[in-house]
VEXMAR-916070 format. One record per residue (C-alpha): x, y, z; residue in three letters; residue number from 1. Coordinates in steps of 0.05 Angstrom, whole numbers, plus 32768, in hexadecimal, padded with zeros to 4 digits. Each point is the difference from the previous one (the first is absolute). Example, Ala and Ser with C-alpha at 12.3 -4.5 7.8 and 13.67 -1.06 7.14 Angstrom:
{{80F6; 7FA6; 809C}; "ALA"; 1} {{801B; 8045; 7FF3}; "SER"; 2} 
//
This chain:
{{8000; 8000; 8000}; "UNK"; 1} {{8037; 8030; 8009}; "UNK"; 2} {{801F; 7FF5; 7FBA}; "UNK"; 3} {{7FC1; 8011; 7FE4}; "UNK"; 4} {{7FD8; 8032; 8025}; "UNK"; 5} {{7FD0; 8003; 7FCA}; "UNK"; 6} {{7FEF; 7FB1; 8007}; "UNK"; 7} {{7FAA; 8007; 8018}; "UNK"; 8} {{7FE7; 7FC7; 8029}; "UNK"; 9} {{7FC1; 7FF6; 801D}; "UNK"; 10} {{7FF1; 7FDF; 803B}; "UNK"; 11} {{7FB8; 7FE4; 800D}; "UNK"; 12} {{7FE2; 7FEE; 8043}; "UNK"; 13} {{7FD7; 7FB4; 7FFA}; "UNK"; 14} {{7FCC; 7FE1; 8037}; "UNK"; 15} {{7FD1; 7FC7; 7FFD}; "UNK"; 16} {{7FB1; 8009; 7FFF}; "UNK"; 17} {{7FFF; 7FFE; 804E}; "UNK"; 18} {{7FE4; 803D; 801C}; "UNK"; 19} {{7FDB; 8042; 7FE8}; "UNK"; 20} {{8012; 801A; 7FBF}; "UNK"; 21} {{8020; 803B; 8026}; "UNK"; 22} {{8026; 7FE3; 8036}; "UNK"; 23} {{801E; 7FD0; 7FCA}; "UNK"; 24} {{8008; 8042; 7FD2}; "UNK"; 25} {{8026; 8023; 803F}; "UNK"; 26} {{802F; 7FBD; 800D}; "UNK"; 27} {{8010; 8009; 7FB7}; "UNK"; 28} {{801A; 8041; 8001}; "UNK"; 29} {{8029; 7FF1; 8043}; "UNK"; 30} {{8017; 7FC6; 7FED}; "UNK"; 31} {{8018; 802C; 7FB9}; "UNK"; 32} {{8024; 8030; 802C}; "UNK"; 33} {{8028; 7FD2; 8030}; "UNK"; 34} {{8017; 7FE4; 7FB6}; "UNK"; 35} {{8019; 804B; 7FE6}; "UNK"; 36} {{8016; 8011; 8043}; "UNK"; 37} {{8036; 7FC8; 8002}; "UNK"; 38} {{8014; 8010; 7FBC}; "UNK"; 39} {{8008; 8054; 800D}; "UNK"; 40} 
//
């Protein structure tokens, strides 16, 4: 990543069908962040 600073990733957040659309929607995004967070 630091040879090319241009290189775009994307980093998605999964969960299973457990729970309210929301809460799962919420983990998602968390679970997203910890992921770029580590990387930064």
């Amino acid at each position: 990543m630091k040879e090319n600073p241009h290189l775009e990733i994307f980093i998605d957040g999964h969960t299973d069908s457990s729970g309210s659309a929301q809460k799962n929607k919420t983990l998602s995004r968390q679970r997203a962040n910890a992921v770029a967070n580590y990387f930064i």
